[in-house]
C-alpha positions as CSV (number, residue, x, y, z in Angstrom):
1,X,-17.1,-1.9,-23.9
2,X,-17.6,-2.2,-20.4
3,X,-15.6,-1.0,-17.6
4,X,-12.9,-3.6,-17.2
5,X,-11.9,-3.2,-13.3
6,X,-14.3,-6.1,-12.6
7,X,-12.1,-8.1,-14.4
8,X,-9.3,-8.9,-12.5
9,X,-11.7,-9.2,-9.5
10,X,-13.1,-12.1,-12.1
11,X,-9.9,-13.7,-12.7
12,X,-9.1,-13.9,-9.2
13,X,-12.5,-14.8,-8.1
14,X,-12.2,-17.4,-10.7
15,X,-8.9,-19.1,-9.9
16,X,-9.0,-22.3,-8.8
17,X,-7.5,-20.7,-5.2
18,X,-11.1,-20.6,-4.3
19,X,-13.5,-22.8,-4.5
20,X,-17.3,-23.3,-5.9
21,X,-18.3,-25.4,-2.4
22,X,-21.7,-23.7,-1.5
23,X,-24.9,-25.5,-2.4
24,X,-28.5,-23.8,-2.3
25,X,-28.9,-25.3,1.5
26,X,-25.5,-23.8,3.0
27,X,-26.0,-20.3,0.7
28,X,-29.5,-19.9,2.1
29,X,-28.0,-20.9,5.2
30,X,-25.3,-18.3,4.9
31,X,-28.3,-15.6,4.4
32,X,-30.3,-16.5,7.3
33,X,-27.1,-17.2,10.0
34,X,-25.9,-13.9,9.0
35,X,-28.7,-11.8,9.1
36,X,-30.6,-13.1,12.6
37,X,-27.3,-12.6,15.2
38,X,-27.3,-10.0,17.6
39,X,-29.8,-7.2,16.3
40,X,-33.6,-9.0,16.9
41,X,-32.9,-9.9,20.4
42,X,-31.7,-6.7,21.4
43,X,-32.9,-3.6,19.1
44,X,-36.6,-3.8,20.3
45,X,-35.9,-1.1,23.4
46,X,-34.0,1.2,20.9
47,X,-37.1,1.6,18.5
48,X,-39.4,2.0,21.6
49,X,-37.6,5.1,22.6
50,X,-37.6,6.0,19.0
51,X,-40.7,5.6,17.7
52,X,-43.0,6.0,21.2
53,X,-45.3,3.2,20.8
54,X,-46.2,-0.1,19.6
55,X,-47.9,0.5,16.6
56,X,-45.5,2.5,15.1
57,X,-42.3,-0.1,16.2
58,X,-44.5,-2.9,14.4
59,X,-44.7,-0.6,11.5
60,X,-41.5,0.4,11.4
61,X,-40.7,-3.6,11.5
62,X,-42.8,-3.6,8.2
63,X,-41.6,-0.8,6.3
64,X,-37.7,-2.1,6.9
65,X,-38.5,-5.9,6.0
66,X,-39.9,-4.1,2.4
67,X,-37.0,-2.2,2.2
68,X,-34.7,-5.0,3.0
69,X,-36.6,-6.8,0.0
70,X,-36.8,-4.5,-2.5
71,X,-32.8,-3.9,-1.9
72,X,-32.4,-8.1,-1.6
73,X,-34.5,-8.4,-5.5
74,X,-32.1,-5.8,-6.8
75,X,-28.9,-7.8,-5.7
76,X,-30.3,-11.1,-6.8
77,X,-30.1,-9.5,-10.1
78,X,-26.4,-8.4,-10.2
79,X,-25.6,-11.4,-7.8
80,X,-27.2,-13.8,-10.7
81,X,-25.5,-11.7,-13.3
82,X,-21.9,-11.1,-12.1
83,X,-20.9,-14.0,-9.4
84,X,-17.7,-13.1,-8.1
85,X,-15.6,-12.7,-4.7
86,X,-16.1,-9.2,-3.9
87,X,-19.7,-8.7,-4.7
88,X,-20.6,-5.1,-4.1
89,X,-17.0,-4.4,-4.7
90,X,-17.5,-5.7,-8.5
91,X,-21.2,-4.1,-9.3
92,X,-19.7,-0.5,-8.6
93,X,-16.4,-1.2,-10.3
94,X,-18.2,-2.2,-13.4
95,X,-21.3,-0.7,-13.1
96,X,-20.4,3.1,-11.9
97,X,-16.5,3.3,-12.3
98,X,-13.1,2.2,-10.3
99,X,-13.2,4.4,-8.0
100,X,-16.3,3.8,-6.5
101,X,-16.0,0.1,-6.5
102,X,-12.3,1.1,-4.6
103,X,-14.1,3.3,-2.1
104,X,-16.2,0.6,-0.9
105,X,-14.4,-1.5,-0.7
106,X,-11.6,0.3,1.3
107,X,-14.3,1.6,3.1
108,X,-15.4,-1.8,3.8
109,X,-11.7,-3.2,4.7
110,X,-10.9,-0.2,6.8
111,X,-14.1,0.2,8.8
112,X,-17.5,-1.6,7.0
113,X,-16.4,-5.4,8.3
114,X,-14.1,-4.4,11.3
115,X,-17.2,-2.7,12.6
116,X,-19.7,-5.2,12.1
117,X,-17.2,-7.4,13.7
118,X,-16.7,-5.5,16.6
119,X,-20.8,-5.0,16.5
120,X,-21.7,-9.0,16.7
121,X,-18.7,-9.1,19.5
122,X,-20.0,-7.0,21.7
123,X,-24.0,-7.9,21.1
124,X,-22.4,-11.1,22.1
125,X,-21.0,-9.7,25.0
126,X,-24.6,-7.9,26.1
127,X,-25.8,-11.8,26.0
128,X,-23.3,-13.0,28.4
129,X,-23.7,-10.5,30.6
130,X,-27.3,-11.0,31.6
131,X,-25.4,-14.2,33.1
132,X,-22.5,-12.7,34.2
133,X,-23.7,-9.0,35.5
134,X,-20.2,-8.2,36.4
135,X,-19.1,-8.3,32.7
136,X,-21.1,-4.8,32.8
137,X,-18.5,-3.1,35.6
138,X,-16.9,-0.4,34.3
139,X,-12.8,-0.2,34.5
140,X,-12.4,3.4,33.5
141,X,-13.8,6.3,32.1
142,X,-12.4,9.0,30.2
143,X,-13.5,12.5,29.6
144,X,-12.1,13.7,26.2
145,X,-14.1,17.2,25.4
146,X,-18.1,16.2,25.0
147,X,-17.4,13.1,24.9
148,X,-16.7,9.8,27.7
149,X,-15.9,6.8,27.3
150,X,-16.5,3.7,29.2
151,X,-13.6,1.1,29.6
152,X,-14.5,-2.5,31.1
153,X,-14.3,-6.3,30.9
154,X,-16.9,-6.2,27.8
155,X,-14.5,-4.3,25.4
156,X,-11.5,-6.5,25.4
157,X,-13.9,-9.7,25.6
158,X,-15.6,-8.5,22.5
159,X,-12.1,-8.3,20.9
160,X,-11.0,-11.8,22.0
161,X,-14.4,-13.0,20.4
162,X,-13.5,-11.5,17.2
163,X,-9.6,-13.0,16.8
164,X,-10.7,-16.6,18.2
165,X,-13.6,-16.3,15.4
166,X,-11.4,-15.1,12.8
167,X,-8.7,-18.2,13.2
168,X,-11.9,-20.3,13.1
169,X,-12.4,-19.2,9.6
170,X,-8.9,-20.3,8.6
171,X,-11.0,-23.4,8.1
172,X,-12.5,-24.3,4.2
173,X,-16.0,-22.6,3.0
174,X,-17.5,-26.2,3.1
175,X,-16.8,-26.5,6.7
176,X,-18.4,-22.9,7.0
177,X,-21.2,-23.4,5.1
178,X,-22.1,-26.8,7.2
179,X,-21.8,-25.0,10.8
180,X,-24.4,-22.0,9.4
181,X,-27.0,-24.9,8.3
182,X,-26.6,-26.3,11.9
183,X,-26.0,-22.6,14.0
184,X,-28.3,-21.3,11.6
185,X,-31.4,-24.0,12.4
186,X,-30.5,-22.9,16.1
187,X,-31.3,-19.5,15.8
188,X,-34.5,-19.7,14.1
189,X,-35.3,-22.4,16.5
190,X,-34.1,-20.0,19.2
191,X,-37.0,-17.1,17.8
192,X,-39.7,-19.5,17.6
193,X,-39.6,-20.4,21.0
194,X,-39.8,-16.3,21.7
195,X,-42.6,-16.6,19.0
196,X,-45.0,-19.9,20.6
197,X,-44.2,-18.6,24.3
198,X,-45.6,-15.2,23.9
199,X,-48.4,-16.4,21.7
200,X,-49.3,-19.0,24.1
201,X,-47.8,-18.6,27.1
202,X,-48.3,-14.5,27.9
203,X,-51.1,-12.8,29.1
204,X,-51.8,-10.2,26.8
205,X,-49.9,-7.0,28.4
206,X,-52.5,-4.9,30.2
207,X,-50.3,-2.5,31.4
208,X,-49.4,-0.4,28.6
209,X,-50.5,3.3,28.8
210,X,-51.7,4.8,25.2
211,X,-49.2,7.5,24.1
212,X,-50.6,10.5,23.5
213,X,-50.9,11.1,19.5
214,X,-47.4,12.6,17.8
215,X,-47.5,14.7,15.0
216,X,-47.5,13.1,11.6
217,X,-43.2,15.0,11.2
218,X,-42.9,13.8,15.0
219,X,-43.3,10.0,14.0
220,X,-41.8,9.9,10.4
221,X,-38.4,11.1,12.3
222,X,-39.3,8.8,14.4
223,X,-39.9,5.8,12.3
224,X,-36.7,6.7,10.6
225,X,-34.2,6.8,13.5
226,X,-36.2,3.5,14.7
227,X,-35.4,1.9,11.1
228,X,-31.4,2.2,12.2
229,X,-31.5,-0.6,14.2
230,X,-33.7,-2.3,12.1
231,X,-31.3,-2.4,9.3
232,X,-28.8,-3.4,11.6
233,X,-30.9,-6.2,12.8
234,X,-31.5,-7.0,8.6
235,X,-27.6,-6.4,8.6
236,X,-25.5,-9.2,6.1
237,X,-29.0,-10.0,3.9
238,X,-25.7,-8.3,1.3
239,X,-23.1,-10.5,2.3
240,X,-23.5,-13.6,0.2
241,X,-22.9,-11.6,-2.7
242,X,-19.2,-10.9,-1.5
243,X,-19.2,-15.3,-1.3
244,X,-20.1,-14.8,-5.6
245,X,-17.3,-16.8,-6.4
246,X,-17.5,-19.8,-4.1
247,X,-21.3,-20.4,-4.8
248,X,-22.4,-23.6,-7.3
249,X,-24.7,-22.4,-10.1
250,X,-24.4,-19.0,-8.9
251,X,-27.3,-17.8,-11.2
252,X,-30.1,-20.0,-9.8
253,X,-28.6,-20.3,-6.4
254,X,-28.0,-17.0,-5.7
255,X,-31.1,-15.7,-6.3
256,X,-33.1,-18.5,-4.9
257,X,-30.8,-18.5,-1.2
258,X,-31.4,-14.6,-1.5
259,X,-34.8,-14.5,-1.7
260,X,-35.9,-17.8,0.7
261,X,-33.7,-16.1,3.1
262,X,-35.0,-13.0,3.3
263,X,-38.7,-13.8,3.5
264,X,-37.5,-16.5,6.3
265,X,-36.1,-13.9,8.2
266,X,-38.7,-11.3,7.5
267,X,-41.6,-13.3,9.0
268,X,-39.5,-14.2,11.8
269,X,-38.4,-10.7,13.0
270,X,-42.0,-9.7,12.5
271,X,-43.5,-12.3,14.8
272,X,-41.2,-12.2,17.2
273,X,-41.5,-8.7,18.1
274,X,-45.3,-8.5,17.9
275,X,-44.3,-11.4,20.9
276,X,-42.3,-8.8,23.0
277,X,-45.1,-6.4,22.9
278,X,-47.5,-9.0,24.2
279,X,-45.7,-10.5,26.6
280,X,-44.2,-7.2,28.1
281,X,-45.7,-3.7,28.9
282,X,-44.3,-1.2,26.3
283,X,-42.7,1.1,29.1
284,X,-40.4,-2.4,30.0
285,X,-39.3,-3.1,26.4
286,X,-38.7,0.5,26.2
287,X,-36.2,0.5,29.1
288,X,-34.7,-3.3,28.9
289,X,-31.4,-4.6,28.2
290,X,-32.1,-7.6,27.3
291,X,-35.6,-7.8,26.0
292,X,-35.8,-11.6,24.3
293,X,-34.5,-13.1,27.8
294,X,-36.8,-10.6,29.7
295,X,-39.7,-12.1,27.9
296,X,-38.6,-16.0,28.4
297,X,-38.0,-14.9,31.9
298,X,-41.4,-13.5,33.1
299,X,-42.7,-16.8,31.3
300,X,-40.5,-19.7,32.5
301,X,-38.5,-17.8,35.0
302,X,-34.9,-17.5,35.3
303,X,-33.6,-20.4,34.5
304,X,-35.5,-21.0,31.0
305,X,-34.2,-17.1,30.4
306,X,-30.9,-18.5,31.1
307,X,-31.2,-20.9,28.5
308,X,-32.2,-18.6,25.9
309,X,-29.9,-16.2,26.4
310,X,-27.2,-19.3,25.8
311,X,-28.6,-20.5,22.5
312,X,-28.8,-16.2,21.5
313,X,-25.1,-15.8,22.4
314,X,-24.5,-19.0,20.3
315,X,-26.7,-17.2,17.8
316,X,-24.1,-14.1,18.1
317,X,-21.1,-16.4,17.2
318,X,-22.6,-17.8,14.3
319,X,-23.4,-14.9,12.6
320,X,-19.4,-13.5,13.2
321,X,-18.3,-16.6,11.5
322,X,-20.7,-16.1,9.0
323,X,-19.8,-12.3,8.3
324,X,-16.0,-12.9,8.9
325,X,-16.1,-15.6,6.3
326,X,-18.5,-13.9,3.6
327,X,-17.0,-10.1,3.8
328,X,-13.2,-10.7,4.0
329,X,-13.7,-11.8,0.2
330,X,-14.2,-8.3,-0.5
331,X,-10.7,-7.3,0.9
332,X,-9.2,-10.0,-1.2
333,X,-10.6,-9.4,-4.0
334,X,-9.3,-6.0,-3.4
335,X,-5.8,-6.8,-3.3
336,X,-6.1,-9.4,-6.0
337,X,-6.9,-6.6,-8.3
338,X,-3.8,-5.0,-6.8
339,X,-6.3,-2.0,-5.2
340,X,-4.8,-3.2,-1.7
341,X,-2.1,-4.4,0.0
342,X,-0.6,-7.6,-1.5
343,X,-0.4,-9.5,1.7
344,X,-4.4,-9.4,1.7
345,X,-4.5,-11.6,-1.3
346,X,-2.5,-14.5,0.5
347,X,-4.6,-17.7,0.8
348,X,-3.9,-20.4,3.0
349,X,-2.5,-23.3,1.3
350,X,-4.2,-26.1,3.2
351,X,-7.9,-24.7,3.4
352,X,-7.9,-22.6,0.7
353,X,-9.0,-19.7,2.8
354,X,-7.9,-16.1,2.7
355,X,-5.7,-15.8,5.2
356,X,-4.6,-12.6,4.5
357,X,-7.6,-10.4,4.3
358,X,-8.4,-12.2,7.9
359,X,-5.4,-10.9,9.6
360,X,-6.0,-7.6,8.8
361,X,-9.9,-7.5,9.4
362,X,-9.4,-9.2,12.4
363,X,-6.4,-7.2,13.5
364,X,-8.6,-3.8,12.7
365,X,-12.2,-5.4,14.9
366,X,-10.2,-6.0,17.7
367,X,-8.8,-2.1,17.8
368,X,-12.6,-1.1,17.3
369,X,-13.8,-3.6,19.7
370,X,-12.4,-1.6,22.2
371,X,-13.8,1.9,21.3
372,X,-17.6,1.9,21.8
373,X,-20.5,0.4,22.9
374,X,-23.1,-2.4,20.9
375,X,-25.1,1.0,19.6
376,X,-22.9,3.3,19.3
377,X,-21.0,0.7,17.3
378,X,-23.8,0.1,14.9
379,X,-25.1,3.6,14.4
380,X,-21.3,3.9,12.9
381,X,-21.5,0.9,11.1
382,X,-24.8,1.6,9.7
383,X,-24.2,5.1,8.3
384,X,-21.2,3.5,6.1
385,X,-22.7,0.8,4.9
386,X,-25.9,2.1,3.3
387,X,-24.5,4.9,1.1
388,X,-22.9,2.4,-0.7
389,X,-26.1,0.4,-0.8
390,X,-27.5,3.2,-2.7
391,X,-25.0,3.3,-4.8
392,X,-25.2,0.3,-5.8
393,X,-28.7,0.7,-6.9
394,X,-27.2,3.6,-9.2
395,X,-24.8,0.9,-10.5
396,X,-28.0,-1.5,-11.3
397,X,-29.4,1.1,-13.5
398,X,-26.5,1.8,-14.9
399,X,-25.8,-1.9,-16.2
400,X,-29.1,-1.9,-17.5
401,X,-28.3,0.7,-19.8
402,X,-24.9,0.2,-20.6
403,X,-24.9,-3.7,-20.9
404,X,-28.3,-4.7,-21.8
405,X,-26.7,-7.9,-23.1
406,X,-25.3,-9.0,-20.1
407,X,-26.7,-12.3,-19.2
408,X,-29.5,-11.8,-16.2
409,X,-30.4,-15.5,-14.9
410,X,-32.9,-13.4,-12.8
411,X,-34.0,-9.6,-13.1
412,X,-35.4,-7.4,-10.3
413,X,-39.3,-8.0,-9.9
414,X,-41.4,-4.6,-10.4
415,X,-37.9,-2.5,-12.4
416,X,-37.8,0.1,-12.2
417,X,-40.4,0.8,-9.1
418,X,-38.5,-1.2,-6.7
419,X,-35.0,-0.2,-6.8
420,X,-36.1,3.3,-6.5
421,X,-37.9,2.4,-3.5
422,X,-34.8,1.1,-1.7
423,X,-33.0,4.0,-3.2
424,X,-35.6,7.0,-2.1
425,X,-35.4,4.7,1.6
426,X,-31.3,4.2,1.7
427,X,-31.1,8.0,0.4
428,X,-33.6,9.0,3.6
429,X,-31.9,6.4,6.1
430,X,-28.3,8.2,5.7
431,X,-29.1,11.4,6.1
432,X,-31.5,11.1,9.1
433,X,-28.7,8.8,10.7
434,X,-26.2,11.8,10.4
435,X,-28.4,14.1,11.5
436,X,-29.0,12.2,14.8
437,X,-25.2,11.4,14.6
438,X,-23.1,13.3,13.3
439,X,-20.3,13.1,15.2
440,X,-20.0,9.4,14.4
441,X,-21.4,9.7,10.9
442,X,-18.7,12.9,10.0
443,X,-16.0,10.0,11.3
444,X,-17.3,7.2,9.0
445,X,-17.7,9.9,6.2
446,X,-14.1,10.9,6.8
447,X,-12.7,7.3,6.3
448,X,-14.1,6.8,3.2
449,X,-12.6,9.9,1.8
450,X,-9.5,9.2,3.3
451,X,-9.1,6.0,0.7
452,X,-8.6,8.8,-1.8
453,X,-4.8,8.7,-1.5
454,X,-4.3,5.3,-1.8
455,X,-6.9,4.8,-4.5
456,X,-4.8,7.0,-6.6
457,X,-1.4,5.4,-5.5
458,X,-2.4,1.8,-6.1
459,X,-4.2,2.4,-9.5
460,X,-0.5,3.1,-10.8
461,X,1.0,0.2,-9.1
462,X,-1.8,-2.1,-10.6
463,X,-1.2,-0.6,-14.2
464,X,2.3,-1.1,-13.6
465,X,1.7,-4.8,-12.4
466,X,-0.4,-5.7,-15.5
467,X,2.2,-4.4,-17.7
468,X,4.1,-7.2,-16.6
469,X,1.5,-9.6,-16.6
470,X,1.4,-9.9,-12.6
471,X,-2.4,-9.2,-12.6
472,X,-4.9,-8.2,-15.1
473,X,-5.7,-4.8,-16.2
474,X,-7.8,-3.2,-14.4
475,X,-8.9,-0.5,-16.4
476,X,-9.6,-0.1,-20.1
């Protein structure tokens, strides 16, 4: 008998409160619009200084878009299987246990999606400000210990983007799922521009001095603290599992939107940044802020830069609608289970939305908004997320085992080889991220254990609650 906390996750998920109103087109949409945002246009002078030259960035490009697909095959599979609101939050439930399908998704609730928020906002932010340089004066800084902070115009802009985007997804799923096939179009339009100009356009960069060689241990840790922003830049290739429940013929679609997605974006981001190298001298990635307009600019000058950068920062908003919409499912589903607070579960009446779960994710984004920079924000965000990506690669094998009979419209290509791979790579990912961070990585760790508490003090209230028939019963 399987774990039965997926099921009132189901029985939500299933209610006619949400609705089945993404098609192949918006799904695959959804996929695309929410991975290419902020991360491809801005990440490239991080995993310069990282990984010291250009051979190893482009390599560390290719390792992370295998990673990213091995990890993408694996959620097809569970995505296929089990297509509910919640997605993660429903695999662990039922495939490792209750609490580890709660601590994700409190983690994601409490700091997962409020950080990505925040993240988008203020890559958003970066964009406007190669417009508007004085969005980069500081206000204030403070000195607390080690540690200074900067306060400016960019922190509470980034935290007015994120509430004005979270009322815009009061609006239904269709209406959502229609403005990522158009936003999304744009930003892949946006990247093959970068793509054809430096192909055809730049003069192959002459300028570049050859590093000297690095030991072999020297560029592994350097390949893996340059894959951190890369898996922020493949950030949200997850999130249309959380949208489970709102896809149509969720076990040909999701699979299908997953994968198309994925290898759309792949060859993209791969292109693209073989387009910075040749268009710029490594030393100039290495130190810009904004390296996508910095390329347009030393083709087409200032103004076609300026264009760019508008159709990025559009880019930027897109993909906070896009993960607004898709991971606040998880904190509904949540609290439909009665694992959160009730008022999370609230959906609007008119647009069928969850109104509840965007209140307080957009509530908590706008309080981190204001707290760090765009990497200091994703380094944070980063750390988080992937441990619970591993994890659920634990909960795939364990589902194969435990519930061989579960109907699989699709299983993982290359099982068990593949999932392994993203495992061995998540498993490597986190603990070079907290070495490198662990300040910020200690804090994230610390806020998932802190959902211990209320993990225990819910679980009785939901017991209680499908006593009385409220909800159902969430464990066997």
């Amino acid at each position: 008998m399987p774990n039965d906390l997926s099921q009132p996750a189901s029985r939500a998920e299933a209610s006619p409160e949400l609705v089945r109103g993404l098609g192949p087109w918006q799904a695959t949409a959804v996929v695309v619009s929410t991975i290419i945002g902020t991360g491809v246009f801005l990440v490239a002078s991080a995993m310069a200084r990282a990984a010291g030259s250009t051979e190893l960035v482009l390599v560390t490009w290719l390792i992370g878009s295998v990673v990213v697909l091995c990890g993408t095959l694996c959620l097809a599979e569970l995505g296929a299987a089990l297509p509910a609101a919640g997605g993660q939050y429903v695999y662990l439930s039922r495939g490792l246990g209750p609490l580890w399908g709660y601590l994700f998704g409190w983690m994601n609730s409490i700091l997962g999606t409020p950080a990505a928020m925040a993240t988008v906002a203020a890559g958003f932010v970066r964009f406007a400000s190669y417009l508007f340089p004085q969005l980069d004066s500081p206000w204030l800084t403070l000195h607390l210990g080690p540690f200074t902070f900067t306060v400016g115009t960019a922190q509470p802009l980034a935290a007015l983007i994120v509430l004005s985007l979270t009322a815009l997804n009061y609006l239904s799923v269709r209406v959502g799922g229609a403005l990522q096939v158009i936003l999304g179009s744009l930003k892949a339009a946006a990247i093959l521009v970068i793509i054809l100009a430096g192909a055809f356009w730049a003069a192959p960069s002459a300028r570049m001095a050859a590093p000297a060689a690095m030991p072999h241990a020297l560029a592994m840790g350097g390949i893996l603290t340059a894959l951190v922003p890369v898996m922020w830049a493949y950030n949200g290739f997850q999130n249309l599992n959380y949208l489970g429940g709102e896809v149509r013929d969720p076990g040909k679609n999701i699979p299908l939107a997953l994968l198309c997605g994925i290898l759309i974006v792949a060859v993209l981001y791969v292109l693209v940044n073989a387009a910075y190298f040749h268009a710029l001298p490594f030393s100039q990635v290495a130190s810009s802020q904004h390296v996508a307009s910095d390329v347009v600019q030393s083709l087409f000058g200032r103004s076609g830069a300026a264009w760019l950068t508008l159709a990025m920062g559009i880019s930027a908003l897109a993909t906070l609608h896009a993960v607004i919409m898709s991971e606040s499912r998880v904190t509904y589903a949540m609290s439909r289970a009665g694992l959160f607070f009730r008022f999370a579960g609230r959906v609007q009446p008119r647009y069928r939305s969850p109104e509840g779960a965007l209140l307080i994710l957009g509530a908590l984004s706008a309080l981190i908004s204001l707290t760090g920079t765009f990497e200091q924000l994703y380094s944070l965000y980063i750390f988080a997320i992937w441990i619970f990506l591993a994890l659920t690669v634990v909960a795939l094998f364990r589902l194969r085992a435990t519930e061989p009979d579960l109907p699989r419209a699709y299983r993982v290509w290359g099982y068990p080889w593949t999932p392994l791979l993203f495992l061995i790579a998540a498993l490597a990912l986190t603990v070079n991220l907290w070495m490198e961070q662990p300040v910020r990585s200690s804090l994230g760790l610390l806020v998932i254990l802190a959902g211990l508490p209320g993990y225990y003090a819910w679980a009785g209230r939901s017991r209680l609650a499908a006593a009385r028939g409220r909800v159902a019963q969430p464990y066997p």
